[in-house]
Each structure stands twice: as C-alpha cells, then as structure tokens.
N, C-alpha and C positions, 0 to 999 in steps of 0.2 A: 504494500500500500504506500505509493507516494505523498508526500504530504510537507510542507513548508513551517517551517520552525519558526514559531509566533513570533521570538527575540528578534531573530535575524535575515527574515524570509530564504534564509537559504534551502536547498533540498536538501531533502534527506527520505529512507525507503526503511519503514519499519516491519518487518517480519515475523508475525509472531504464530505461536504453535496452536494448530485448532483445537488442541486435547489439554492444555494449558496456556490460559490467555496473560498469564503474566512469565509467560516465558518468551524470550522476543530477543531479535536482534535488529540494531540499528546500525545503520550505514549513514555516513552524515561526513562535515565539513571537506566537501569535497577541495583537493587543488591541484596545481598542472606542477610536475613537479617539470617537464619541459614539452616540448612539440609532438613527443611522442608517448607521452604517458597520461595516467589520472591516478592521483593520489586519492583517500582517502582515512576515515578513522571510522573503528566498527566498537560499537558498544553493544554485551553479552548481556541478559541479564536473565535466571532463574532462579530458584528459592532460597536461598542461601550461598547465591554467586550475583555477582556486579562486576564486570571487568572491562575496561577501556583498552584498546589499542589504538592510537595513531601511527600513521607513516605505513601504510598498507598501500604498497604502488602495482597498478597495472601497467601494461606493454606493450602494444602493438606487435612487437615481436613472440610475447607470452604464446605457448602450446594452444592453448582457448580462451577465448574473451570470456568473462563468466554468463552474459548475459547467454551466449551461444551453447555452454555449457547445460544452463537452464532448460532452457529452448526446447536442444536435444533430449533432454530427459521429458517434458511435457509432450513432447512429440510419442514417446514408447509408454504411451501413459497405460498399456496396456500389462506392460511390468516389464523387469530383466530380473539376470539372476545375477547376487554377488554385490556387490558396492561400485558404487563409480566414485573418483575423486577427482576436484580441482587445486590449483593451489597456485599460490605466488610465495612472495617472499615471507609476508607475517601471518597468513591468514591460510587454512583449504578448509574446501566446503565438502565431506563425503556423502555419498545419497543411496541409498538407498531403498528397494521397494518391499512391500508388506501387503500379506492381506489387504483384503477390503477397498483393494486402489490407494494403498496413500504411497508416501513419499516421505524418509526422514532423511533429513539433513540436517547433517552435522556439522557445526559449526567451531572450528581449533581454533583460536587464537594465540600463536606464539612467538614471544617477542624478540628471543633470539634461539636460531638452533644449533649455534653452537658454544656460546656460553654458561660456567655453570651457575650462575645470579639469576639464571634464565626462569619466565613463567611461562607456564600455558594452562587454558582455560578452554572448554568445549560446552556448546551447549548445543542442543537439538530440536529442531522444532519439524511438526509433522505436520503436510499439507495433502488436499487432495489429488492424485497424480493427475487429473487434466486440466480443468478451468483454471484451478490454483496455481498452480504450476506452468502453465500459459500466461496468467497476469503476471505472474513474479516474474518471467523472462522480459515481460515485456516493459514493466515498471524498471528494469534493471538496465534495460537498452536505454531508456530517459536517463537515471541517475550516471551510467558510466559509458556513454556513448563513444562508439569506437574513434580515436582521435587521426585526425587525416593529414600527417606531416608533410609541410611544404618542401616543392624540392627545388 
C-alpha cells in the first residue's frame, strides 16, 4: 500500500501481514545514491521486534529489480515449490508458497555480513498469492522505479 508521510509528503510503501496486522514492513526515505541506483531505508516491525535499516541500495546492474522479483512471483500465483530469494546489499526478501494460495515473505535485515558488531532482524509477512501480490509489484515499480542512466 502506497501512501505519503503526513510530516514530509515523501513516499513510502507499507506492507503488512494479513494474518497479523501489526506486523509490517516499511520502505521509506527514499535517495539516488547516483544515476544508477535508489537508495532507501526499511523499517521491520512485529511483537517484540522494531528495527531500522538505512543505506539499502538498488542497481541497475543488480541480478533482479525487486519490483520484477515480485511480479514474477504474482504471476505463478498458482504456487512453486521450495523458497525463492532476492537480495542486495543490507536487505533479501525470501518467499515462499503455502497452502491456501498465500505467499510468505520474509523479510532479513542485515546491517553488515561480514562484521562481528553485526545485527540482523527478519520479519514475515503473508499475502494472498494473486491480487496481493500483483499490487505489491506494482506499488513497488512506483516507490523504486527502475533508474534510466544517461549516456
């Protein structure tokens, strides 16, 4: 669900779990870290976890855009077997299918992987594998829109 931050009008894309509605993850302050990327910062939060990350950067080069990551999985909304994963630098998102048509994804946040001061936090949120998962690609193509480097 997209949605503009009262403070700041800026975007930000709130996702939260249908099976617990205070489990959510936000994606927000978005910035260009240069011509070919989109930075952003993702806050986690479920019942006994709150966790920030900033400095989560996308690529143009990256393996998959997450929005197209999405996408593809709204598309096999039929199911697959096993886990699919995405990932960048501080962040992957694993997904999963389940009975009933849903869809979990999981959400790591980790700040560094290879120091040992390091944290990481996961949270899960479950959607339905079509509609749902068709808006969430498509609200994700708005917030991280693939960036088209000048040549």
């Amino acid at each position: 669900m997209q949605n503009r931050d009262e403070d700041s009008d800026e975007l930000s894309l709130l996702i939260r779990c249908q099976e617990d509605r205070d489990t959510a993850v936000r994606l927000h302050s978005r910035y260009l870290p240069d011509e070919c990327g989109i930075g952003f910062a993702v806050d986690a939060r479920a019942d006994g976890l709150q966790a920030q990350l900033r400095g989560v950067e996308v690529w143009v080069w990256d393996d998959e855009w997450l929005p197209d990551f999405i996408a593809r999985l709204a598309a096999d909304y039929r199911g697959w077997d096993g886990d699919r994963t995405w990932q960048t630098n501080h962040l992957s998102v694993r997904a999963g299918f389940h009975t009933g048509g849903h869809v979990a994804l999981t959400w790591h946040l980790h700040r560094w992987l290879t120091r040992s001061d390091t944290w990481q936090a996961s949270v899960t949120t479950w959607l339905e594998a079509g509609e749902q998962m068709s808006n969430l690609a498509a609200d994700l193509r708005e917030f991280l829109p693939m960036p088209a480097p000048s040549r």
